[in-house]
C-alpha positions as CSV (number, residue, x, y, z in Angstrom):
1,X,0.0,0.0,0.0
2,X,1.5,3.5,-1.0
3,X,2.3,5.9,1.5
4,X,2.0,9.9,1.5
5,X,5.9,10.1,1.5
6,X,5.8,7.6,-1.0
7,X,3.2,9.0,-3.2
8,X,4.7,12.8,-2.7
9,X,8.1,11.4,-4.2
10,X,7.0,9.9,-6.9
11,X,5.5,13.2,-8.6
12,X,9.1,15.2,-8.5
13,X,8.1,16.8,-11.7
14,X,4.9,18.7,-9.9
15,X,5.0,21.5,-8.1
16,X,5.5,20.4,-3.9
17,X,2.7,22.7,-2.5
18,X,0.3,21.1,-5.5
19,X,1.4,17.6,-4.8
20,X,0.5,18.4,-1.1
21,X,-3.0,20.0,-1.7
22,X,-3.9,17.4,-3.9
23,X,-3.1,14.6,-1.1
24,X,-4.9,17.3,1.4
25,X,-7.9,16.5,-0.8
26,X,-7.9,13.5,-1.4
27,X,-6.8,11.7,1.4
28,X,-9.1,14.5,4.0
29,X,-5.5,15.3,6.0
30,X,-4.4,18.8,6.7
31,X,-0.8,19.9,5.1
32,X,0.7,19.8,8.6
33,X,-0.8,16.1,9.2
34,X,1.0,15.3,5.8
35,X,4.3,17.1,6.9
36,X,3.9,15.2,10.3
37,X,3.4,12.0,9.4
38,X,4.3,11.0,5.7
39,X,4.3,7.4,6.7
40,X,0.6,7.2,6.7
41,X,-1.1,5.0,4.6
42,X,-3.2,5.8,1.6
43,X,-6.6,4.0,0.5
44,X,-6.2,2.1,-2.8
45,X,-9.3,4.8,-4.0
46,X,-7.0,8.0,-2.6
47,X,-4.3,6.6,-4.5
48,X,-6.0,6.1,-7.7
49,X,-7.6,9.4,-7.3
50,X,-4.5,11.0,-7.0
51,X,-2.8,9.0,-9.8
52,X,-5.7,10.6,-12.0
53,X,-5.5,13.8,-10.9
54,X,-1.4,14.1,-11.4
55,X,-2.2,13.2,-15.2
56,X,-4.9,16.2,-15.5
57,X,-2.0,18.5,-13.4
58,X,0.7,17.9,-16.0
59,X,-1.8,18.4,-18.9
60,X,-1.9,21.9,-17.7
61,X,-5.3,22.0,-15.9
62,X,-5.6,24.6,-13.4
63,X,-5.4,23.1,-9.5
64,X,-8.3,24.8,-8.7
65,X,-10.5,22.8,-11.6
66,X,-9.5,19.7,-10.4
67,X,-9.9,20.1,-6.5
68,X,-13.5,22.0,-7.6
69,X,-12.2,25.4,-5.5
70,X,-9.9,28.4,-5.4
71,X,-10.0,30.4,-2.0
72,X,-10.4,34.4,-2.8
73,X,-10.4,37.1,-0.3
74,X,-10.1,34.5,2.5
75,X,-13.7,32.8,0.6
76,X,-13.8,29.2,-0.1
77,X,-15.2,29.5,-3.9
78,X,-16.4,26.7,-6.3
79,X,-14.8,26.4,-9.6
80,X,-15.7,24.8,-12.6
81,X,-14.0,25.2,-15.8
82,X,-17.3,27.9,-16.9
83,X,-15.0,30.6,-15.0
84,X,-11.6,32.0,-15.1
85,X,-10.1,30.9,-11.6
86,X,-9.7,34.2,-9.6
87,X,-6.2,35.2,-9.4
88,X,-4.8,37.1,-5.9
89,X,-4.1,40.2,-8.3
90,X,-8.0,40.6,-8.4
91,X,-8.2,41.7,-5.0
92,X,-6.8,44.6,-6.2
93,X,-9.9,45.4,-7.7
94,X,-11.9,44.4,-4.2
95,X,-9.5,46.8,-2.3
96,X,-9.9,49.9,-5.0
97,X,-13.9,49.2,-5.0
98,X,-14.1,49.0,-1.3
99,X,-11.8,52.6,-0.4
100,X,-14.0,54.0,-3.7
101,X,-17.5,52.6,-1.5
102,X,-15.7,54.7,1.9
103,X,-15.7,58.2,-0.2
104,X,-18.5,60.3,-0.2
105,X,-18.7,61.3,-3.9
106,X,-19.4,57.7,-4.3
107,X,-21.4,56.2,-1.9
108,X,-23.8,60.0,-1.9
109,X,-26.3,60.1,1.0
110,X,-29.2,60.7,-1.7
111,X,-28.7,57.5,-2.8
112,X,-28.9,54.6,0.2
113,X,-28.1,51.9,0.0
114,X,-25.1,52.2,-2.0
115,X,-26.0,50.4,-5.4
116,X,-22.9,48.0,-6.9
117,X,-22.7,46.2,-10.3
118,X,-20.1,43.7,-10.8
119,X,-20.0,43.0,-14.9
120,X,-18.6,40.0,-16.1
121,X,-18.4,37.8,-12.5
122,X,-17.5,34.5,-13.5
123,X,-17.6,32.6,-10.3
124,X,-18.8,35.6,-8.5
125,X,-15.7,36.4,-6.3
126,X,-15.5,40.2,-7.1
127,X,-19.3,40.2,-6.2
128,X,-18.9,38.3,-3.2
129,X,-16.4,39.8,-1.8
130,X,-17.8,43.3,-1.8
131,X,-21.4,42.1,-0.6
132,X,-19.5,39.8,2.7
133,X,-17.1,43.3,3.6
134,X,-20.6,45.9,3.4
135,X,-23.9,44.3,4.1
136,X,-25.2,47.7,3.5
137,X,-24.9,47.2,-0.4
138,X,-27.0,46.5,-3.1
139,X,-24.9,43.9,-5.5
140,X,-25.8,43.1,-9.0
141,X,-23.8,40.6,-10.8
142,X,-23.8,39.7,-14.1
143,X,-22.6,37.3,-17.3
144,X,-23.5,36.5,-20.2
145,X,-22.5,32.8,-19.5
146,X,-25.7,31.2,-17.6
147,X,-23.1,28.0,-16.4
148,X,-20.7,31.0,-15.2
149,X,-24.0,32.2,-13.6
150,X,-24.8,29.1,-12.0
151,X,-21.5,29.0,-10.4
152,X,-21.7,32.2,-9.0
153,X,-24.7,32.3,-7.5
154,X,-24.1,28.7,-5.9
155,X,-20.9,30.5,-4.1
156,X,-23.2,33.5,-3.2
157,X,-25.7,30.8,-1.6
158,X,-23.0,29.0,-0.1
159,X,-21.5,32.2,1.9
160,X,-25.2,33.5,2.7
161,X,-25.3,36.4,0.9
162,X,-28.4,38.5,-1.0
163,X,-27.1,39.5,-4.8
164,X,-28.8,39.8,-8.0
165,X,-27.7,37.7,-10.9
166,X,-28.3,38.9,-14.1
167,X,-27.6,37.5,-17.6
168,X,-26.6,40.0,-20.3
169,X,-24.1,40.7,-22.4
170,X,-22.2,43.9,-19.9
171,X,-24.7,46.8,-19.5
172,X,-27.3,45.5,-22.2
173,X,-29.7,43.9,-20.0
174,X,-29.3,46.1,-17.0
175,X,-31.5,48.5,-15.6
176,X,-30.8,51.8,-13.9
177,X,-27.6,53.6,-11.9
178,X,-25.3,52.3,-9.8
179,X,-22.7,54.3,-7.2
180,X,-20.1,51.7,-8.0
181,X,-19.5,49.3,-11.2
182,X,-16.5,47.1,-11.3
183,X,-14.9,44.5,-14.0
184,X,-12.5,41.9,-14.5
185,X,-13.1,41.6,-17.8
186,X,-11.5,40.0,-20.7
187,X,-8.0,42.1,-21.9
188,X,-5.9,39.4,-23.6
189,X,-4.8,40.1,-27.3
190,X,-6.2,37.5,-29.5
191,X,-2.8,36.5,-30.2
192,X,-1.1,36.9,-27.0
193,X,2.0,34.3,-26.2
194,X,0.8,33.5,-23.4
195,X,-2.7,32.3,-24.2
196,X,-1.4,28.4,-25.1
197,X,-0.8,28.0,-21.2
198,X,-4.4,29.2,-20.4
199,X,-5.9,26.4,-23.1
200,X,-8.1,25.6,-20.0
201,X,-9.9,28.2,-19.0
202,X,-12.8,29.7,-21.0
203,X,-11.2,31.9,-23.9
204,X,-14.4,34.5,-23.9
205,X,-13.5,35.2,-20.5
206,X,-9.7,35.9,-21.5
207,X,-9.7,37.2,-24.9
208,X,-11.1,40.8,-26.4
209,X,-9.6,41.7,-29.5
210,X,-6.1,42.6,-31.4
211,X,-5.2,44.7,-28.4
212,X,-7.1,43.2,-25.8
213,X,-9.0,46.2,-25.4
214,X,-12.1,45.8,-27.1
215,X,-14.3,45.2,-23.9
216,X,-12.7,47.7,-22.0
217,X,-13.7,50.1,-24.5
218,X,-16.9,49.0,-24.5
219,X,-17.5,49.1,-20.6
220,X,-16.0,52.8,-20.5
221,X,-18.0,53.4,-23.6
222,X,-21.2,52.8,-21.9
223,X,-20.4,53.1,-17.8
224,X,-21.0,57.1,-17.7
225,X,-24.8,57.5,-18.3
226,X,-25.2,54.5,-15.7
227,X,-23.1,56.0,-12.9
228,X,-24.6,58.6,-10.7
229,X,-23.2,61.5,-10.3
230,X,-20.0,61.0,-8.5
231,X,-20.4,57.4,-8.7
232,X,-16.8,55.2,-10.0
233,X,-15.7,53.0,-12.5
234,X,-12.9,50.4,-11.6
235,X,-11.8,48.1,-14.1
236,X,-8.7,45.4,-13.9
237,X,-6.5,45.4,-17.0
238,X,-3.0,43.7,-18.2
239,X,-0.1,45.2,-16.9
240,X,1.1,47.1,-20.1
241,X,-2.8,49.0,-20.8
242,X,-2.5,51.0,-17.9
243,X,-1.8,54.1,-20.2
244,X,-4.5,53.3,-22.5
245,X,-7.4,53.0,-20.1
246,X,-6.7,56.1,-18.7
247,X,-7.0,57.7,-21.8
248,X,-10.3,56.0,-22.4
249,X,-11.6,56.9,-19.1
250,X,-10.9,60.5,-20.1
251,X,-11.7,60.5,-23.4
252,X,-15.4,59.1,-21.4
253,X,-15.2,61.9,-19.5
254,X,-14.2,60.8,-16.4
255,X,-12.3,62.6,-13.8
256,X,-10.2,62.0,-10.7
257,X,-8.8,58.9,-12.8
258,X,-6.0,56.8,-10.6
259,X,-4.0,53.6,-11.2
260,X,-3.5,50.7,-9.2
261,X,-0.2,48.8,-8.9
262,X,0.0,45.0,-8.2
263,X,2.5,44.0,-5.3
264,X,5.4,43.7,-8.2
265,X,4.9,47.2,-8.8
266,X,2.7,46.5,-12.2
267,X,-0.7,48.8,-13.5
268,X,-3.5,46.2,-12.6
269,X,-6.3,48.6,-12.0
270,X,-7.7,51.6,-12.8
271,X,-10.5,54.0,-11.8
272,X,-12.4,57.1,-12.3
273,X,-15.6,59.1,-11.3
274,X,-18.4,60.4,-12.9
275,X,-18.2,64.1,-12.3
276,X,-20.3,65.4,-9.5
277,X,-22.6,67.7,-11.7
278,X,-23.5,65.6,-14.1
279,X,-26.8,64.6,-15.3
């Protein structure tokens, strides 16, 4: 009968903290009860499971498809391979739309509760995250994916929270103003080096034109005349289109229009307001 030492040696070619989380799963031990005691027997099933799930690791499927989760601002999230799996750089976007919710202009006291839209939410962390940190919200949440739907609004159910789920392609098939409206959307060039080693993850949710831009300028294109007055737009990009969303956001009209950097000193997000007066 194999071991957990035994098994854990005999994947040298996958990552160690992978090897371990996949034993963590399928074997129901913590990573400290592996550490402790790698002497411990497997089940014939764990070890077949784990055999299997090796394979599907060096195919290039994402960890977080094959374990069915991906935590995200300390949230245990489902993931299925309908949704991107949320990246730690998306927090960023949590963070700007949470100190963006604190400011006045934003959240104005003629409009309570504070309404947020989330466009594009894939598995719904972005959404999530906002309605667990202010209860006093209103969160809308859409895709134009109903299986990337499904998924999100099973983790919404999951960590107990109240958000609307809407399918439609962005602002199409949503009503009204928000204070707040935030994206992850897609900003990969169509023929981006990089896209072979993302083969497993949904290429609408990755890919938007020659330059990666075309959904960003369509979200900025249309995000004004359904922001209140004062009300933000904060929008996650790759790390080279910092310059160029700026310039869309002001060509749009907005004002007070700031980048985010990423903890390896990259653009990753980027916001801007609504002027105050407008109508």
């Amino acid at each position: 009968m194999t071991t957990v030492g035994r098994w854990l040696a005999s994947q040298p070619d996958l990552d160690r903290l992978d090897r371990e989380l996949l034993v963590s799963r399928a074997a129901g031990l913590s990573r400290a009860q592996i550490l402790a005691r790698p002497e411990r027997r497997l089940a014939p099933c764990a070890a077949a499971r784990l055999d299997g799930w090796a394979a599907r690791r060096r195919q290039g499927e994402p960890l977080a498809y094959i374990l069915g989760s991906r935590e995200f601002w300390g949230l245990d999230l489902s993931v299925t391979p309908a949704v991107l799996v949320p990246r730690p750089d998306t927090e960023l976007l949590v963070e700007a739309g949470l100190e963006l919710l604190a400011t006045s202009s934003v959240a104005t006291p003629e409009v309570q509760p504070p309404q947020v839209l989330d466009l594009g939410t894939g598995s719904g962390a972005v959404a999530i995250a906002i309605a667990r940190e202010r209860l006093d919200v209103i969160v809308t949440a859409s895709d134009i994916s109903p299986a990337a739907l499904l998924v999100a609004a099973g983790n919404g159910r999951r960590h107990g929270l109240t958000i609307r789920w809407v399918a439609g392609d962005w602002l199409d098939a949503i009503g009204g103003r928000f204070n707040l409206i935030l994206s992850n959307p897609p900003y990969v060039a169509d023929r981006d080096p990089h896209l072979p080693g993302l083969a497993h993850e949904p290429r609408g949710a990755l890919v938007a034109g020659a330059d990666g831009l075309d959904a960003i300028r369509r979200i900025i294109g249309t995000a004004a005349g359904r922001l209140h007055p004062g009300g933000a737009l904060a929008l996650e990009h790759g790390a080279t289109q910092g310059g160029a969303v700026r310039a869309l956001l002001g060509t749009a009209g907005f004002v007070a229009i700031t980048t985010r950097r990423d903890l390896s000193g990259l653009e990753r997000v980027s916001f801007g307001r609504r002027p105050e007066g407008a109508r």
